[in-house]
VEXNUMAR-372976 format. One record per residue (C-alpha): chain; z, x, y. Coordinates in Angstrom, 2 decimals, padded with zeros to 5 digits. Layout:
% residues N
REC   unit         Z         X         Y
REC      A         Z         X         Y
...
***
This chain:
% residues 222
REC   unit         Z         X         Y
REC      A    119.33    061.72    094.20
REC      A    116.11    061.04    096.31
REC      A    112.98    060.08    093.81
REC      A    109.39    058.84    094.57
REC      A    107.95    055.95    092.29
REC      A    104.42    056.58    092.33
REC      A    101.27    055.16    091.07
REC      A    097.40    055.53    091.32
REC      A    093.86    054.31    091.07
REC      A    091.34    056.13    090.18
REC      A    087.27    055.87    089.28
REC      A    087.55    056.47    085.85
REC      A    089.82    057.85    083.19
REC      A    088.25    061.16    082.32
REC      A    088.51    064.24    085.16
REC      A    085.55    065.62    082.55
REC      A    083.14    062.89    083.95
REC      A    083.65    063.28    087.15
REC      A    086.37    060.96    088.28
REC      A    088.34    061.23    091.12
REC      A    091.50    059.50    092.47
REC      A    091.05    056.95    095.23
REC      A    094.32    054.89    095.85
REC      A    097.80    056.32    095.74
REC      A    101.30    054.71    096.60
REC      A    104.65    056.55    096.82
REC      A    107.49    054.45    096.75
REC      A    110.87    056.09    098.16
REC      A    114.72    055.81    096.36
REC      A    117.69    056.71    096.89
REC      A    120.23    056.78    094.20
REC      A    117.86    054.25    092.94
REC      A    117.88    051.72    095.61
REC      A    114.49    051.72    097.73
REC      A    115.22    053.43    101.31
REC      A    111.97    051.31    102.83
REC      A    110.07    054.50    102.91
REC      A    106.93    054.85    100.74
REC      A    103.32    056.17    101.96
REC      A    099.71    054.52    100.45
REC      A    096.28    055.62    101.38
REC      A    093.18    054.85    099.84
REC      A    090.23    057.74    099.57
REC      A    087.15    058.49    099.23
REC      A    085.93    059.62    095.82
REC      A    082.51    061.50    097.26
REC      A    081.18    059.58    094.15
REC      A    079.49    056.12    093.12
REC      A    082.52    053.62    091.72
REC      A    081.60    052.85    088.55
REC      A    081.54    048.91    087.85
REC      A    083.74    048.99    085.02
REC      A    086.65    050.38    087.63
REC      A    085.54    048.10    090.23
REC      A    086.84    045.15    088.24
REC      A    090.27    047.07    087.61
REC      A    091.19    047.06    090.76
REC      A    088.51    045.91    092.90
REC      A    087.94    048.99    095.45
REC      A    084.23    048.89    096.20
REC      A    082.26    051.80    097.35
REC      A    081.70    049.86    100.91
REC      A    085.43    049.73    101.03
REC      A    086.19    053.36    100.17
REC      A    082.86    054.65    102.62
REC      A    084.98    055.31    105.42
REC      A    088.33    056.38    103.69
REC      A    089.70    059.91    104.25
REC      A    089.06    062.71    101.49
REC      A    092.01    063.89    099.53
REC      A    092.18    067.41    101.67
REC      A    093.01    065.28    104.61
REC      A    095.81    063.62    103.36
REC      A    097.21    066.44    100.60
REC      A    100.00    067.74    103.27
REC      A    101.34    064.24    103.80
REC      A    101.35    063.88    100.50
REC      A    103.30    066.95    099.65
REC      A    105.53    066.23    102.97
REC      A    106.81    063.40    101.24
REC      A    107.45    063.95    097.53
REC      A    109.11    066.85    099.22
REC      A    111.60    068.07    096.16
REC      A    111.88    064.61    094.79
REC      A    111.63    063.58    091.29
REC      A    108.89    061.89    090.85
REC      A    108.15    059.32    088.54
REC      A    105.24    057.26    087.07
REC      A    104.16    055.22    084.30
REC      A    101.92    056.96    081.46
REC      A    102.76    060.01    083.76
REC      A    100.49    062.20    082.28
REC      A    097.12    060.18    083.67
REC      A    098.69    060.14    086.89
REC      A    099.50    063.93    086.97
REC      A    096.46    065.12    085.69
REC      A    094.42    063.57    088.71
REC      A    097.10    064.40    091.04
REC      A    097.44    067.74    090.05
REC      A    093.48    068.11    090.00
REC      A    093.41    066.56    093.81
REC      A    095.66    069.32    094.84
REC      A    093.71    072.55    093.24
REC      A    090.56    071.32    094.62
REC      A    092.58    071.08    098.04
REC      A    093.41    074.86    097.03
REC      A    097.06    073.94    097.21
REC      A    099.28    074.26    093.76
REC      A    099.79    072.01    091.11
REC      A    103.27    069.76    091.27
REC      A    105.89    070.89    088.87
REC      A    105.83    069.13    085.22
REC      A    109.36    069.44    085.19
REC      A    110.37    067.34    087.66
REC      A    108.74    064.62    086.12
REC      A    110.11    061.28    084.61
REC      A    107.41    058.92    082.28
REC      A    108.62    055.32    082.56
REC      A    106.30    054.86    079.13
REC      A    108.44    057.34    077.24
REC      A    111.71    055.87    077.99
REC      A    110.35    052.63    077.68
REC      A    109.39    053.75    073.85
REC      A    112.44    055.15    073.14
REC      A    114.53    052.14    074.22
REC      A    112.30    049.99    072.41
REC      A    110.07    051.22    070.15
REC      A    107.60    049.14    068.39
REC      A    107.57    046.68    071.48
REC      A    104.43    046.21    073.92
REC      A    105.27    048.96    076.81
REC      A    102.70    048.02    079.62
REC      A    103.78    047.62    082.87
REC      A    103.42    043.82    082.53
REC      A    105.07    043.89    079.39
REC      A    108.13    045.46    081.14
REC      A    108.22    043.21    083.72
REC      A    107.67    040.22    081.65
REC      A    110.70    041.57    079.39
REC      A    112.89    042.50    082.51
REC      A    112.12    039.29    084.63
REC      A    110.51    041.00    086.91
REC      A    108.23    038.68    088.84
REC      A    104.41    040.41    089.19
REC      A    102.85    036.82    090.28
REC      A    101.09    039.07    093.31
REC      A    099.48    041.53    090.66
REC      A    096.10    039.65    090.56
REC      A    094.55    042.86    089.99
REC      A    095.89    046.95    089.30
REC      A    096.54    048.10    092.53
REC      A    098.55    051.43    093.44
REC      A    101.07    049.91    096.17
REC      A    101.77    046.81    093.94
REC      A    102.44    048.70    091.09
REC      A    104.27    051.32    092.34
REC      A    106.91    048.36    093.41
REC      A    107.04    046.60    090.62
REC      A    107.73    050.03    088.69
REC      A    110.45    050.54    090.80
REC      A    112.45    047.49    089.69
REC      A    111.43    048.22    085.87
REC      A    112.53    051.85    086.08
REC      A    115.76    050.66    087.50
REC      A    116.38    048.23    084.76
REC      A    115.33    051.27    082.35
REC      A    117.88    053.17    083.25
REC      A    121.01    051.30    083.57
REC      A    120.02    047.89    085.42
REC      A    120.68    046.53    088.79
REC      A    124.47    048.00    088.83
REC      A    122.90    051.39    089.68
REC      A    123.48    051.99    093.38
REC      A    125.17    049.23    093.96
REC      A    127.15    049.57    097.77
REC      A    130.41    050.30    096.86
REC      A    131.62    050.47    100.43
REC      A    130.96    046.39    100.32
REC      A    133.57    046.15    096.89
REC      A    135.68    048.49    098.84
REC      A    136.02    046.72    101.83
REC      A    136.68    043.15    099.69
REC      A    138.94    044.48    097.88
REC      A    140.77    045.68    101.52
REC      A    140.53    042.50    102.48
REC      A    141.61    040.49    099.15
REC      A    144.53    042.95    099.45
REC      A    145.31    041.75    103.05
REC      A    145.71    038.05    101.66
REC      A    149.32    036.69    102.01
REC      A    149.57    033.87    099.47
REC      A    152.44    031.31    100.00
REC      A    155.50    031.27    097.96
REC      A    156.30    027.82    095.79
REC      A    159.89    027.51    094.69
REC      A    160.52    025.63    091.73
REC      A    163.60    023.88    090.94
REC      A    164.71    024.20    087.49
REC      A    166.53    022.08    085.07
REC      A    169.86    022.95    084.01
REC      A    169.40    022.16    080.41
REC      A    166.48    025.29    080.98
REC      A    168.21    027.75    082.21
REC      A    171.32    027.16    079.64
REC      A    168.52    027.35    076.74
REC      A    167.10    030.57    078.15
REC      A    170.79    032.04    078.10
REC      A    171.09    031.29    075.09
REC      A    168.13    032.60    074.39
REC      A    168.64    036.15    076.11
REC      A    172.25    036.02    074.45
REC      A    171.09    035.99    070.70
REC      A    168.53    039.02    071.18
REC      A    169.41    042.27    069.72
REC      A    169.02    045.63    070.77
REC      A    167.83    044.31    073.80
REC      A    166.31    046.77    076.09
REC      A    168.02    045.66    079.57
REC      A    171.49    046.34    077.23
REC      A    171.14    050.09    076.39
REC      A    173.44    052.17    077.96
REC      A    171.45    054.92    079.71
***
């Protein structure tokens, strides 16, 4: 099963104002193991970043001047979620500007369905509990010492590892081929025989022993 772990930045929260989405990072798995494959491009919003968003995650209009727009990048994009499920955390931010990115580009909307929420599974595992993304990580182990600030690649890897763990741990795609091939090889062991001598005064006492059972199964006539 091929999925995309995704995440985004973005200049604001609310499409209504005027927002737009200016970082997004696609990470590629494979029977949940990452294949190496992702794709992350930053954009240009066509609009002032608003200071409050700026300390977020630190993208700067001088930074984002020279970016692409959205339409430029929108058929990569959809090259490489291809059919996959894709899956973010507090999906439904994340789709909405996606989604919006795409019908400005006058190309359709991605399919709700084939969407997974980390933040919904996260809540029904353990509800009541804090459900951030550092949260998770803190809870998992998960080390996010590099996540100074939000950032759309860094997140999107660290997500990776906590969706694992939220859906079975680190035993999901585990190589089998490797257990297969130790278990050829543990089979391929010849271990060395040890004779033991033993006492007479044993072996007369386990007669004796053998002798006094009843109904034993060895002494049923077939």
């Amino acid at each position: 099963m091929r999925e995309i772990i995704f995440d985004t930045e973005t200049t604001g929260l609310d499409l209504r104002d005027g927002h737009r989405m200016v970082e997004f990072a696609g990470i590629e798995m494979h029977e949940r193991v990452p294949t190496g494959r992702f794709l992350h491009f930053h954009l240009n919003p066509g609009r002032p970043m608003p200071p409050e968003a700026e300390a977020v995650h630190g993208l700067t209009d001088a930074f984002l001047s020279d970016k692409p727009k959205f339409r430029e990048k929108a058929g990569e994009l959809i090259e490489f979620l291809g059919d996959a499920i894709i899956v973010a955390h507090n999906a439904q931010f994340d789709m909405r500007f996606l989604n919006f990115e795409l019908e400005t580009a006058g190309l359709p909307p991605l399919d709700g369905g084939r969407v997974v929420d980390t933040l919904e599974l996260a809540r029904k595992r353990f509800p009541g509990a804090k459900h951030s993304l550092d949260a998770l990580c803190t809870r998992f182990g998960i080390d996010r010492s590099a996540r100074v600030r939000h950032g759309a690649l860094i997140d999107a890897e660290l997500l990776a590892d906590v969706y694992v763990e939220l859906t079975g741990g680190r035993q999901i795609g585990f190589d089998l081929a490797v257990s297969a091939q130790a278990n050829v090889q543990r089979e391929q062991i010849v271990w060395p025989v040890r004779a033991f001598a033993v006492p007479d005064h044993e072996l007369a006492a386990h007669a004796a022993f053998v002798a006094g059972m009843k109904d034993a199964v060895w002494q049923r006539v077939q």
